[in-house]
C-alpha positions as CSV (number, residue, x, y, z in Angstrom):
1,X,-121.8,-97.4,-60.3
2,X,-119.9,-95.3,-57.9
3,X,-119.7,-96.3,-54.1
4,X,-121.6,-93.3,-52.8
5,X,-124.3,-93.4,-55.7
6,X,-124.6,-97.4,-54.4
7,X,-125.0,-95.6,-50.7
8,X,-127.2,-93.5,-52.0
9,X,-130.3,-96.1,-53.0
10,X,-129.5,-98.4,-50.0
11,X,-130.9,-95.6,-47.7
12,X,-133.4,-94.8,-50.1
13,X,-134.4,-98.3,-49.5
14,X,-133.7,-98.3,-45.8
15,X,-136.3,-94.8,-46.0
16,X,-139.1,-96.8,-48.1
17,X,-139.0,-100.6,-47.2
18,X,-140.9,-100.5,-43.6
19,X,-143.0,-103.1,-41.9
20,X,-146.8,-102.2,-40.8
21,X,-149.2,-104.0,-39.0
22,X,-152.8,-103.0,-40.9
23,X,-153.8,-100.3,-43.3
24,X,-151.0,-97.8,-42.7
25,X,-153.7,-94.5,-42.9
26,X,-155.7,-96.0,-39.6
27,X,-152.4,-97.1,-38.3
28,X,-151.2,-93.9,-38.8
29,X,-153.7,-92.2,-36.4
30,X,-153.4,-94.4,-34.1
31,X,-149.6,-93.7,-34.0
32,X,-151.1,-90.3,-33.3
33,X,-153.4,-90.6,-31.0
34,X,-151.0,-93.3,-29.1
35,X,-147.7,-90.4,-28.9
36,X,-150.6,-88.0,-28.0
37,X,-151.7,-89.7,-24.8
38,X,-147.9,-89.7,-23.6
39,X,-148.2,-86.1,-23.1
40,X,-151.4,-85.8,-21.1
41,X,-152.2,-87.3,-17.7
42,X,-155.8,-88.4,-16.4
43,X,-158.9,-89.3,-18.0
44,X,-159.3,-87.5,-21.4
45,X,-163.0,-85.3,-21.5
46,X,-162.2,-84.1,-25.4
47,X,-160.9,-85.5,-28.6
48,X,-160.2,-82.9,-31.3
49,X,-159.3,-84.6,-34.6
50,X,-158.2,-82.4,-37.9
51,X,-157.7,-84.7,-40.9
52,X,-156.6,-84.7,-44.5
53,X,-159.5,-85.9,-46.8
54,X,-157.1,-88.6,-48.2
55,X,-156.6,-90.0,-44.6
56,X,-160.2,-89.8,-44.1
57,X,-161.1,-91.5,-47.4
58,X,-158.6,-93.9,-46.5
59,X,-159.3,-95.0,-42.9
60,X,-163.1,-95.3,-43.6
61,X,-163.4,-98.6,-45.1
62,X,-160.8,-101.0,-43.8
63,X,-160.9,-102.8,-40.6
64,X,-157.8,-101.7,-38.2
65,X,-156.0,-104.5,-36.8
66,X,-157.1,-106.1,-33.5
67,X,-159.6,-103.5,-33.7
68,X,-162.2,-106.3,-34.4
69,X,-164.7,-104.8,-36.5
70,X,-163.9,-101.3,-35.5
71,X,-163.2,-98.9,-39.1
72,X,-162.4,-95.4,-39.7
73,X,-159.9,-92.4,-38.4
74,X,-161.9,-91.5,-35.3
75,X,-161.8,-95.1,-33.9
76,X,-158.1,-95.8,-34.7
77,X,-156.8,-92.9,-33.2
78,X,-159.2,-94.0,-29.8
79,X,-157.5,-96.8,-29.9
80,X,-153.9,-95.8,-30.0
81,X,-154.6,-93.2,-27.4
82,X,-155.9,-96.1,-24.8
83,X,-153.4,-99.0,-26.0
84,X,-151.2,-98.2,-28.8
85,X,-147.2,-97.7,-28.4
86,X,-145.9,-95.5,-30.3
87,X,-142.4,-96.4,-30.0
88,X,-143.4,-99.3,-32.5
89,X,-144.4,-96.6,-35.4
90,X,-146.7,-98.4,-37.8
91,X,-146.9,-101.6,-35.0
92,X,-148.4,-99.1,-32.8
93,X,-151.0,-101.7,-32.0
94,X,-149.7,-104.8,-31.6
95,X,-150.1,-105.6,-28.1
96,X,-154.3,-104.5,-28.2
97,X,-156.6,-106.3,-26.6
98,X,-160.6,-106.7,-26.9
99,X,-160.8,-105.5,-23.5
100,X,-159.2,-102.0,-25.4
101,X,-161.1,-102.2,-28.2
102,X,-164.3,-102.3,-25.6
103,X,-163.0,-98.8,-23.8
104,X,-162.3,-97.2,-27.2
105,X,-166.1,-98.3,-28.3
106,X,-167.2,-96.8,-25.0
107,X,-165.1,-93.7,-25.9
108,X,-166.8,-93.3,-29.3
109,X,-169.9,-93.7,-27.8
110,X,-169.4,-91.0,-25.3
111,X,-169.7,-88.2,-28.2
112,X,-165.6,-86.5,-26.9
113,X,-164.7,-87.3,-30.3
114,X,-164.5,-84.6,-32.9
115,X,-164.1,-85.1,-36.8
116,X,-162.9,-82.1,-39.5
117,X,-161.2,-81.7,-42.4
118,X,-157.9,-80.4,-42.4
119,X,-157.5,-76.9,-44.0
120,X,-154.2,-77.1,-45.8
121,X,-153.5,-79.1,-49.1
122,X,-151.0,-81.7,-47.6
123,X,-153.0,-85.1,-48.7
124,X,-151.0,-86.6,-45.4
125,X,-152.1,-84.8,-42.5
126,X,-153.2,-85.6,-39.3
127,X,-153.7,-83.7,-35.9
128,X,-155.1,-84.2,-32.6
129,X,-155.9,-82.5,-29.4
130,X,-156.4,-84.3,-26.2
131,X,-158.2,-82.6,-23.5
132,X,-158.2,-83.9,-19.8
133,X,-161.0,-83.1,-16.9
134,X,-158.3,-80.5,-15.7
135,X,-158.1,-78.2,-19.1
136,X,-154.3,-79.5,-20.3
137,X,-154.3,-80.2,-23.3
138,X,-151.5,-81.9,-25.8
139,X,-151.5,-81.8,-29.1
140,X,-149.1,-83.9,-31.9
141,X,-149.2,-83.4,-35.7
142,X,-147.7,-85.3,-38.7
143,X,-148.0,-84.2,-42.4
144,X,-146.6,-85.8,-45.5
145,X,-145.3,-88.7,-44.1
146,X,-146.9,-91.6,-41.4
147,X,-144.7,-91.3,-39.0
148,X,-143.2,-87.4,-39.6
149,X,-144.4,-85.7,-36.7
150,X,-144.0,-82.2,-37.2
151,X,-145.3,-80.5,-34.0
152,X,-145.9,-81.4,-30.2
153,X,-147.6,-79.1,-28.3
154,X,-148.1,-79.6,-24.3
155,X,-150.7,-76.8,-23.0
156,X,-148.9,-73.9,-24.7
157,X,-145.6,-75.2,-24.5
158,X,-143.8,-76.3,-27.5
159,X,-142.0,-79.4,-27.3
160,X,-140.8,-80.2,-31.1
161,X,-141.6,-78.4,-33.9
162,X,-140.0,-79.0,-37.6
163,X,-140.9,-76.8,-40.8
164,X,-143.3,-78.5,-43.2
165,X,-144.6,-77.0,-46.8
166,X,-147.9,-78.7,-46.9
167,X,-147.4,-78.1,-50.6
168,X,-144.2,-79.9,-50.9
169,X,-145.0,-83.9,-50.2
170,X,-141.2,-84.4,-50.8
171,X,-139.7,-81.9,-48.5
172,X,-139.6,-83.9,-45.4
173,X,-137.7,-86.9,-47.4
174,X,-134.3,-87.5,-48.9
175,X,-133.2,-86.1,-52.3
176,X,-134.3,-88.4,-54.9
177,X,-133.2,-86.3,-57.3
178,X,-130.9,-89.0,-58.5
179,X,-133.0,-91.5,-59.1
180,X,-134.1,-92.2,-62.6
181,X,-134.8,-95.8,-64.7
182,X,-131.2,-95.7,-66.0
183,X,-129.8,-95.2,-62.7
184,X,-132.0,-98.0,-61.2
185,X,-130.7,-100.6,-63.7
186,X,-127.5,-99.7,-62.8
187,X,-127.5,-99.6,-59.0
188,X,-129.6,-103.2,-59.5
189,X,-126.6,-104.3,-61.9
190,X,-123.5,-102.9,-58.9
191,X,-125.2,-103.8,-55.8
192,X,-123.7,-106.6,-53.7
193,X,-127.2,-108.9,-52.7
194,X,-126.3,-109.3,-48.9
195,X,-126.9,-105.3,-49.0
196,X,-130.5,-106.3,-49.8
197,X,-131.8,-107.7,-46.3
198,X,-135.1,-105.8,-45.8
199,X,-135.9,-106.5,-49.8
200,X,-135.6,-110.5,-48.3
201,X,-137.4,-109.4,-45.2
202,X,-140.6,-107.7,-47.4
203,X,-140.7,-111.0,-49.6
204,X,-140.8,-112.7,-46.6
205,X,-143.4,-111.1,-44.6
206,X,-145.5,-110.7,-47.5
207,X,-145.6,-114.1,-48.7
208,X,-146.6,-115.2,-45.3
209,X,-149.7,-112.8,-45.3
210,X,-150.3,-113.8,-49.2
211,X,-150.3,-117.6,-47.7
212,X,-152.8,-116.2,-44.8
213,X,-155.3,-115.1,-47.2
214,X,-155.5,-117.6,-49.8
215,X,-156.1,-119.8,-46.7
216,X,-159.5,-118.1,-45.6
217,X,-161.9,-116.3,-46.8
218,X,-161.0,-112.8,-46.1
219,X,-162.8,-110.0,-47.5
220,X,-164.0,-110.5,-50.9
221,X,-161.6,-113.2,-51.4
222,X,-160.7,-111.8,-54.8
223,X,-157.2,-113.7,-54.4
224,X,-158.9,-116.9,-53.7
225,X,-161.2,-116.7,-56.4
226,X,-158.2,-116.2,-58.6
227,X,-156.8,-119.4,-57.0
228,X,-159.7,-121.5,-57.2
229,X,-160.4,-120.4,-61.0
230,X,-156.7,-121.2,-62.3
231,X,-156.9,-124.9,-60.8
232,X,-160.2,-125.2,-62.1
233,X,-159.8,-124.3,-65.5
234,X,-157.0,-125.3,-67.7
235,X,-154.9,-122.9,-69.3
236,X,-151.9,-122.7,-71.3
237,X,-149.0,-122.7,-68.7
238,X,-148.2,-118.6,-68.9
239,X,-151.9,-117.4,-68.5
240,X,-152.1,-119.9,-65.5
241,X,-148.8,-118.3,-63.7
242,X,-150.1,-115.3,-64.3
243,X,-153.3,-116.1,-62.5
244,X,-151.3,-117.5,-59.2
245,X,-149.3,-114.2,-59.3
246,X,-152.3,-112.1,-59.3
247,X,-153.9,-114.2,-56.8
248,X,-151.3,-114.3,-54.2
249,X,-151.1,-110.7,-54.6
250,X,-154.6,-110.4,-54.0
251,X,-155.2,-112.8,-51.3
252,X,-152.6,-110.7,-49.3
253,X,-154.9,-107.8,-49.5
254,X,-157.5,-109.4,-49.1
255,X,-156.2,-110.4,-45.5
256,X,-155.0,-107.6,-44.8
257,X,-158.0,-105.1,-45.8
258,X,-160.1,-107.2,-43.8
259,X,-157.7,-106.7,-40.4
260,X,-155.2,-109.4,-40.1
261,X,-152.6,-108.5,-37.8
262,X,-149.7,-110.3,-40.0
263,X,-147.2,-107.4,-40.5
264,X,-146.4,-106.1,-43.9
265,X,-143.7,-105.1,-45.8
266,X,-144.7,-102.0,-47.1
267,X,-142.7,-99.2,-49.9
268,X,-143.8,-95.7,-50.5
269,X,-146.1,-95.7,-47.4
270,X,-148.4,-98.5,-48.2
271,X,-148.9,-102.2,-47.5
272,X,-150.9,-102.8,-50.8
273,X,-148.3,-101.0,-53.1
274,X,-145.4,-103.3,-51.2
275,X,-147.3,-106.5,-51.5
276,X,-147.9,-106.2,-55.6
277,X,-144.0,-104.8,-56.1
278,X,-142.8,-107.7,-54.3
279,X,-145.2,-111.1,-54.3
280,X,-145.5,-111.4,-58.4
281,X,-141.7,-111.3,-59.0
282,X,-141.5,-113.9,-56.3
283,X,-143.9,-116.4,-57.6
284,X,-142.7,-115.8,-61.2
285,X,-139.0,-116.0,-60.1
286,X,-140.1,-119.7,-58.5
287,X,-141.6,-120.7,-61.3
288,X,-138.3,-119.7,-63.7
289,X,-136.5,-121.2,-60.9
290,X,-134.0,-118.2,-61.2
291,X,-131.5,-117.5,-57.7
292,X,-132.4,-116.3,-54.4
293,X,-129.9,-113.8,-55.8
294,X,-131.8,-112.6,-58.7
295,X,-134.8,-112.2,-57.0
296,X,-133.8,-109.8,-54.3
297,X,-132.4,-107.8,-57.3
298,X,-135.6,-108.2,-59.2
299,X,-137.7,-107.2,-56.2
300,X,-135.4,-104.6,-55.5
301,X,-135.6,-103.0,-58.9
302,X,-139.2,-103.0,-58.7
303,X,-139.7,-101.3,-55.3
304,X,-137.3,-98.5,-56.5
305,X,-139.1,-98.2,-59.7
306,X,-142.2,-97.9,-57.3
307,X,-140.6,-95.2,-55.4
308,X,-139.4,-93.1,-58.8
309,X,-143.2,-92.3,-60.0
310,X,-144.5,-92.6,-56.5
311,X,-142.4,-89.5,-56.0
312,X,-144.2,-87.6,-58.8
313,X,-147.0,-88.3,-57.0
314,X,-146.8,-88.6,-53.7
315,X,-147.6,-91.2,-50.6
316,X,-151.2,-90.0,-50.9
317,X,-153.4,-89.2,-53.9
318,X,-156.2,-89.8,-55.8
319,X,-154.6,-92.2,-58.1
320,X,-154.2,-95.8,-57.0
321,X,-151.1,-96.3,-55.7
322,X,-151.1,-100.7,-56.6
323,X,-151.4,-98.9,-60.6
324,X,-148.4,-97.7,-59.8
325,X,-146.5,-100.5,-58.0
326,X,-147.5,-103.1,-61.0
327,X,-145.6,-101.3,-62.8
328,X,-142.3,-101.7,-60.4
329,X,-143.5,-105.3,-60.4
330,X,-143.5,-105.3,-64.3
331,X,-140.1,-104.2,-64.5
332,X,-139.1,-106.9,-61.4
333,X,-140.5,-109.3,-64.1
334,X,-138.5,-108.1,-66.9
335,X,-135.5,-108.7,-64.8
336,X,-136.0,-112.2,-64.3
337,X,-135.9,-112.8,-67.9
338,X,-132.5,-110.3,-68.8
339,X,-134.4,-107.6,-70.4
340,X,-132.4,-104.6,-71.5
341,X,-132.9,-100.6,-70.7
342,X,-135.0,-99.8,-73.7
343,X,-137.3,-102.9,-72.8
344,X,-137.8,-101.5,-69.4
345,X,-138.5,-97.8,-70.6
346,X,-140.7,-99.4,-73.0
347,X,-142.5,-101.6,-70.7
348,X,-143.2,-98.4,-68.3
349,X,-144.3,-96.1,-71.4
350,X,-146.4,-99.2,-72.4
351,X,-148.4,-99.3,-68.8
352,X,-148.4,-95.5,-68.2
353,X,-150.2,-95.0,-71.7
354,X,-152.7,-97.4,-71.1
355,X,-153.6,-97.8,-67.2
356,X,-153.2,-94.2,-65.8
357,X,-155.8,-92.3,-63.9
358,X,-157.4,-95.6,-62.0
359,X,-158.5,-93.9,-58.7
360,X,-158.4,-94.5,-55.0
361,X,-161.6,-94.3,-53.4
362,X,-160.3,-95.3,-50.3
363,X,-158.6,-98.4,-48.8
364,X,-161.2,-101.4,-48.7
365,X,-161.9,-104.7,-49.7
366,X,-162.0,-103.5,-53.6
367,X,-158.1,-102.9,-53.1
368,X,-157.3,-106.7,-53.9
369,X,-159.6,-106.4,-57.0
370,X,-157.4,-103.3,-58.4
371,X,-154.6,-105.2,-57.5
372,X,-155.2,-107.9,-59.9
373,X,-156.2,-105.8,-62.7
374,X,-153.0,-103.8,-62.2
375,X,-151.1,-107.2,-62.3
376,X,-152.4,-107.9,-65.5
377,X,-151.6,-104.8,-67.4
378,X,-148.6,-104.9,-66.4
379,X,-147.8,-108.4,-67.7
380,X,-149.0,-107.4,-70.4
381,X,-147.4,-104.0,-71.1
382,X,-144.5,-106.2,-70.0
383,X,-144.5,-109.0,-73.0
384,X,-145.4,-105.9,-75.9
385,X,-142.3,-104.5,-74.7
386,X,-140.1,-107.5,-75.3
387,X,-141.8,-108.4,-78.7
388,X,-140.8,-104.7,-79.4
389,X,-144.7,-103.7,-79.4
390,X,-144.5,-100.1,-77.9
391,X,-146.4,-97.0,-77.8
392,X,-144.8,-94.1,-79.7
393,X,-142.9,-91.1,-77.8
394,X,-145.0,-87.9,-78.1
395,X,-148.3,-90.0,-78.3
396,X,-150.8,-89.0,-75.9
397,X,-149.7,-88.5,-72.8
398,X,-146.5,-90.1,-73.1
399,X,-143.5,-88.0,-73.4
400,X,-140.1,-87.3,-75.1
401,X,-138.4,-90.4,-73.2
402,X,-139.5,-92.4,-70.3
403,X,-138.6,-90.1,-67.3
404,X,-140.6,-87.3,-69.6
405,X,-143.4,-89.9,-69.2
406,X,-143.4,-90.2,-65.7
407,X,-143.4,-86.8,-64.4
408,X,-146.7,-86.1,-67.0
409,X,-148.2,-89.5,-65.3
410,X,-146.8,-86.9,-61.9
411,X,-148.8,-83.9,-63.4
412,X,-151.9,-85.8,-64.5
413,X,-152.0,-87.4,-61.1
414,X,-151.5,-83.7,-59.4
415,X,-154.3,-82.6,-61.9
416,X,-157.3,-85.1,-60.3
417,X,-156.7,-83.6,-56.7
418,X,-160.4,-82.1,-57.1
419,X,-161.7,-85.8,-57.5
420,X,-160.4,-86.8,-53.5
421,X,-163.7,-84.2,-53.0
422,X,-166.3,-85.7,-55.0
423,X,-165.4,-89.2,-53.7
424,X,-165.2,-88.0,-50.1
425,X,-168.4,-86.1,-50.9
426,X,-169.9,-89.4,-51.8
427,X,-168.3,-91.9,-49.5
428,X,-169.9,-89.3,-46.4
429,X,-173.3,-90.1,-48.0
């Protein structure tokens, strides 16, 4: 592969493999609410909150690190505004403290903050208005991305502004036009490993909080179950790796759903989607004992792979985004054990054929559990592939070749917008 095509994928890499502390849709409005305060002096009388129903659905479930038992958009942006820093993006609340987390519970309680849904189609999309006893107001906006702020507004002066289509998730990001299976494999095959240093770093910070939550009982404790069940039980020695890859995966989750403050090595916006492209391939690539070097590539292969159909999709959508991931993960897999083009076009036909359409109802403690169901399809979509067991093109949803089949898996996902309603409809009740 050419130098500048090798250039190309590092950034997209550099754009995609970020470290978050917590749920990165919470996070996000704290970010928010955090660069919001900076522009406003003096104690805040109003809180004006406009929200996507994705972030909404997202925030309301999942506890928001160092936020003690605190949950949902409203609080998380409270909290940025009275202790975040924003210059730490998705770390915006490292440095809280339970004395903060009492003033933002005194905030809430005060009735300054208001909650509505956001009136354009971006699923990404968050804005607030802070109001001080004086009447200035400042206002700061992102859309698409968690960190793309695309307006700041102090009283009626504007400070930054940046066109943003709310209908295009993509225009805010780098072409990606280039980026296709065949193109992966051969960036994985031309890149020199020491380019790979924030693959290492997401294996590393994910292991640790995979570690964390197989240690206690976090959440539903889905990964420790897993644990507990595969060293209980005897199985043949493939269905028991298996189970400790799913459960590592899960356990990170499960830690980090429930509000650990461990940072995370996240890809296409999300802590869950970084933890199952990465922590699979590295307990499988243990157990083959392959080289460090083949498991950055492996890793690497499957976070891009996670990036390709993630950007049919977008960051945010009612599809699960860990459906999507476990399939990057399946093709780190395949890596490990020198599978060939058609394998891994085969292997992605074989998942998005049978697994497509699981939905998000919002990030929670039930993430670990979809986690580990992904894992498993994709193993298994994984070993039909090499035994040459695949799906036929032109059969059901699956398309012509395999980039055919992932923008239909795109269209489908595009397709079940209406359903972020119904599950917001219900979550509200």
């Amino acid at each position: 592969m050419k130098k500048d095509m090798i250039e190309k994928f590092l950034k997209l890499l550099e754009d995609e493999l970020l470290v978050a502390q917590g749920c990165t849709e919470p996070i996000s409005g704290a970010f928010v609410g955090a660069t919001a305060k900076e522009y406003i002096d003096g104690p805040i009388k109003k809180i004006d909150i406009v929200a996507s129903k994705n972030i909404i659905k997202n925030a309301k479930g999942v506890n928001i690190p160092n936020g003690d038992s605190l949950k949902g958009i409203e609080a998380s942006i409270v909290l940025g505004m009275i202790s975040g820093d924003s210059s730490k993006k998705l770390e915006v609340l490292n440095g809280t403290t339970h004395a903060d987390v009492k003033k933002a519970i005194e905030v809430i309680n005060s009735n300054i903050v208001t909650l509505n849904y956001s009136d354009t189609v971006a699923k990404l999309h968050i804005k607030v208005t802070l109001t001080n006893e004086s009447g200035n107001t400042a206002t700061v906006e992102v859309m698409h991305s968690h960190t793309n702020i695309i307006n700041i507004t102090k009283d009626s002066n504007v400070v930054l502004s940046k066109e943003c289509d709310p209908n295009d998730f993509l225009n805010h990001s780098s072409d990606k036009s280039f980026v296709t299976v065949e193109n992966i494999i051969k960036f994985i095959e031309s890149v020199d490993v020491d380019k790979l240093t924030l693959v290492e770093r997401q294996i590393d910070l994910n292991r640790k909080i995979s570690e964390e939550g197989l240690s206690k009982s976090y959440g539903m404790s889905v990964g420790k179950t897993l644990k507990t069940s595969s060293e209980d039980i005897k199985f043949d020695l493939n269905y028991d790796i298996r189970r400790i890859a799913e459960s590592y995966a899960s356990a990170g989750s499960d830690a980090r759903m429930s509000g650990n403050t461990l940072p995370v090595g996240i890809i296409s916006g999300s802590g869950n989607q970084g933890i199952t492209a990465s922590i699979p391939v590295y307990i499988y690539a243990k157990f083959l004992e392959v080289s460090d070097e083949k498991l950055l590539k492996a890793v690497a292969l499957s976070d891009l792979i996670t990036i390709h159909i993630k950007s049919q999709i977008g960051k945010l959508s009612p599809v699960c985004g860990v459906s999507i991931s476990a399939i990057g993960a399946g093709c780190g897999l395949m890596y490990l054990v020198d599978s060939t083009y058609d394998e891994y076009a085969n292997m992605i036909m074989n998942n998005i054929a049978t697994n497509t359409g699981m939905i998000c109802d919002g990030a929670s403690r039930t993430c670990a559990m979809k986690i580990q169901s992904s894992i498993q399809a994709s193993i298994m979509a994984a070993n039909m592939a090499i035994e040459g067991k695949n799906v036929e093109l032109n059969e059901g949803i699956i398309g012509s070749d395999v980039e055919q089949s992932i923008k239909n898996m795109g269209r489908i996902a595009q397709a079940m917008n209406p359903i972020d309603d119904i599950i917001v409809d219900i979550m509200s009740k």
